[in-house]
N, C-alpha and C positions, 0 to 999 in steps of 0.2 A: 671121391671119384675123379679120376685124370682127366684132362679135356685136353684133344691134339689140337694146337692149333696151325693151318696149313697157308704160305703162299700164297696171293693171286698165281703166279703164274704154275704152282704146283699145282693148285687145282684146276686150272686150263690147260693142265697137260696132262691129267688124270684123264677130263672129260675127253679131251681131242684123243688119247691114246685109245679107249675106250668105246668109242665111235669109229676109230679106224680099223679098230680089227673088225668090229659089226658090218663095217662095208668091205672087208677085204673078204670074209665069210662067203658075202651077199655076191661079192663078186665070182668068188669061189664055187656058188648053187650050194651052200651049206647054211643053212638055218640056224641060230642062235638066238639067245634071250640078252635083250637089253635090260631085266630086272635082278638079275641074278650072275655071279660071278662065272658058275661052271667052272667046266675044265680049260673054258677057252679063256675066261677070264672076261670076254666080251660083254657088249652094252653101253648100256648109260641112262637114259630115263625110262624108256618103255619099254614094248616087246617089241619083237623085230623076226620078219618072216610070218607068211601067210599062215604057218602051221599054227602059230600063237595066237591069230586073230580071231577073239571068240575065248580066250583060254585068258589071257594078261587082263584085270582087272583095270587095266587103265587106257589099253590098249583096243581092247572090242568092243566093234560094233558101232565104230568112229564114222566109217563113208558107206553101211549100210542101208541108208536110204540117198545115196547119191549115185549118180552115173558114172562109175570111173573107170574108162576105159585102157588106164595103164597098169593092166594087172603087175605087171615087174615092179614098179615102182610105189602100187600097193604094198605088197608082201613087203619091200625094207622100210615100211611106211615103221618112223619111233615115235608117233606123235601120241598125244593125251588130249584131242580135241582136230575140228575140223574149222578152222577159218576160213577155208574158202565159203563155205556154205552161210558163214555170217557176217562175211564182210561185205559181202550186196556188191561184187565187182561188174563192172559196166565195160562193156565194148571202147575202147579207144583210152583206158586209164590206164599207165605204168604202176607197176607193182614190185615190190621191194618182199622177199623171204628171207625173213635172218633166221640162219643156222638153216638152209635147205635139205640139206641130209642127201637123201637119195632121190630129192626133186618132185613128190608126188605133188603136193599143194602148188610149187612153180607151176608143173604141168595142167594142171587144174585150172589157175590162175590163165593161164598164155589160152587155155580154150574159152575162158569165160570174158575177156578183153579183146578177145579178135573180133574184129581188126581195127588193127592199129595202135591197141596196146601193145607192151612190153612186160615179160615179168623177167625181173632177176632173181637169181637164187645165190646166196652169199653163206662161203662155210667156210671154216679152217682147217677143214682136213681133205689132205689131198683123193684121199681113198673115195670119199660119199662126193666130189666132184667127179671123179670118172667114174663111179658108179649111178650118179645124176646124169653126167652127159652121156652114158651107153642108155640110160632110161627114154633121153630128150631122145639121141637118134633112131633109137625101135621105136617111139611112137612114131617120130616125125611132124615133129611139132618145130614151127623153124623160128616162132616171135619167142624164145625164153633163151637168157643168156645167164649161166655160172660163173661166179667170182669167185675165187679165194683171197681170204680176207677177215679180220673180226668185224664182229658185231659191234664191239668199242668203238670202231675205227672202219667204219663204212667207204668204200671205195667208192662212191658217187657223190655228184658234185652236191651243190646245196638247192635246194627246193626240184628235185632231179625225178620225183615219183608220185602217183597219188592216194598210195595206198601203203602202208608199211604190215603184216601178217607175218607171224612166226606162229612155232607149234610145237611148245613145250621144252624152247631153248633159254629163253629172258632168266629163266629162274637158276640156269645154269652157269649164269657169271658171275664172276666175283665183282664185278663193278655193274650193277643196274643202271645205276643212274647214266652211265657213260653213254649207256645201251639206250636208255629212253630219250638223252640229249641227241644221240647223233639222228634215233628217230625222228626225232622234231625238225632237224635241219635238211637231213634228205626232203621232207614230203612239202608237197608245195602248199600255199595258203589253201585253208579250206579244205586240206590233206585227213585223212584218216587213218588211227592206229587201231587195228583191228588184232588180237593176238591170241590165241590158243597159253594157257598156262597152268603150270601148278600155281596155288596159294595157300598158304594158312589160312585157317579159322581159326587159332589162336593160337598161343606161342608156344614154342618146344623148347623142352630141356636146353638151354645154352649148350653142354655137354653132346649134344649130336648134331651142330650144328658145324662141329670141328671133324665131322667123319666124312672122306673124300668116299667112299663108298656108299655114306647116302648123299654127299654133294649130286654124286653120277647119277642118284636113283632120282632125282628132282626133289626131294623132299627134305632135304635140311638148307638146301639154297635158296628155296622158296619164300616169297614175301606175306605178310601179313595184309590181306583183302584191303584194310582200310589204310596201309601204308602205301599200298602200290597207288590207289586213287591219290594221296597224298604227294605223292612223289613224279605225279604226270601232271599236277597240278601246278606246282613246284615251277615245274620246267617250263610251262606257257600253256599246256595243254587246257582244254575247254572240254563240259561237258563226260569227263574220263567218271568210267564204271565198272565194276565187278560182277560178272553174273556166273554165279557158281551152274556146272552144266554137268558134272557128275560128282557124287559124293561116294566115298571107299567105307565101305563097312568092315567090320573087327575081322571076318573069313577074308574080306579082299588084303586086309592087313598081316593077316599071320600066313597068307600065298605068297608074300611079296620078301617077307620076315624071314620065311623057310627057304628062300635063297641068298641070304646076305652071309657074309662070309663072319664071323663069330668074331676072329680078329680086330673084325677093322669097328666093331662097335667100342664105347669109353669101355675102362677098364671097369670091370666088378660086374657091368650090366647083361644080361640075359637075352637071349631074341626075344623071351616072354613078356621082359619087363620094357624090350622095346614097344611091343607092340602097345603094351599098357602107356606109354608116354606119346606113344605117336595114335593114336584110337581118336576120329573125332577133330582131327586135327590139320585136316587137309583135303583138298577137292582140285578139279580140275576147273576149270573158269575160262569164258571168254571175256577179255579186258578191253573196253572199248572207250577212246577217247577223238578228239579232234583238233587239228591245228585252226587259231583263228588264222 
């Protein structure tokens, strides 16, 4: 069996290309899926548009029991998890989103710290910033500022936030570690990493791990539960946890499988025999850690 192997910066421009059309879509009033290639070719981890929410396996029924008053900002919500809801944010804390997308959890965030906090929202693609700041100015929400920017390479100074929350992006870089370092330095003593993500539950074929099309889908990028605690450990982190929050069954796997594009799986392999390799072997998770 062939196994492609890709780039860091080819798969950061996989994902960023991939996210851009989902928000140029979004910006468009055109609904797409972030699970599957389509005609538009659009995505990257989740679903994307209100239409999908309830339908995407990984995607519904995330802020279902919350208050969210940015319906826009819903509908291009790509997330696989709700951090705001468990990061216990407090009035007057600044707040750090890597990979904000279309800003919903910012938004969330900037209601849940007012007053006096700050949430920022940090992405690399220019598309999901103005499609984040048309979201910021129709609500009217004035405490949340957009950066463009990697996640690698955080544009705030050092101990600059007290909360760091992303939502189903960590898993999409090709450097984690960089991603968990600069976390640690942005958040002040006593700071909190609070983060929506894919994980493994236990390892995949090496061979799909080299597929930019499951890179995009969260699922061959994705870390191993007991490595990511290892790896916030690593860095200085205290107290770091995995707490698995949705598990995908073999229908939510062959719904997800029934849009991947045949091509871009290794050579000789199946969508069937995908789904038989990937069954069992992934969840969504919130990963909770602390700066001493």
């Amino acid at each position: 069996m062939t196994t492609t192997h890709f780039s860091d910066d080819e798969v950061r421009e996989a994902v960023r290309s991939r996210y851009a059309e989902a928000a140029s879509l979004s910006l468009a009033g055109s609904p797409s899926s972030c699970c599957g290639s389509g005609e538009s070719g659009a995505g990257g981890c989740c679903g994307e548009g209100s239409k999908l929410q309830g339908v995407d396996p990984i995607t519904s029924g995330l802020y279902e029991d919350a208050d969210v008053p940015f319906d826009a900002a819903l509908a291009a919500s790509l997330g696989c998890g709700n951090p705001t809801a468990l990061a216990e944010l407090r009035p007057g804390e600044d707040v750090l989103d890597l990979g904000s997308g279309g800003g919903l959890d910012v938004l969330l965030s900037a209601r849940r710290i007012a007053p006096g906090g700050t949430a920022y929202g940090l992405d690399m693609t220019a598309e999901m910033l103005e499609l984040a700041e048309k979201h910021r100015a129709e609500a009217g929400v004035e405490n949340a500022r957009f950066m463009l920017g990697s996640i690698e390479d955080v544009p705030l100074p050092d101990a600059s936030v007290d909360v760091v929350i992303s939502n189903c992006v960590i898993n999409l870089s090709p450097d984690k570690d960089a991603v968990l370092r600069e976390s640690f330095r942005v958040l002040r003593p006593g700071g909190r990493f609070a983060v929506s993500d894919i994980v493994l539950t236990r390892d995949i074929d090496e061979s799909l791990r080299g597929v930019v099309a499951l890179w995009t889908g969260c699922i061959s990028g994705a870390l191993r539960d007991d490595d990511y605690v290892a790896r916030l450990g690593a860095i200085g982190f205290e107290d770091a946890s995995v707490e698995v929050t949705r598990r995908y069954d073999r229908e939510a796997l062959e719904g997800m499988a029934g849009q991947l594009d045949p091509s871009h799986l290794p050579e000789g392999m199946t969508l069937a025999e995908t789904v038989d390799a990937l069954d069992g072997s992934f969840a969504s998770a919130f990963i909770r850690a602390r700066k001493p």
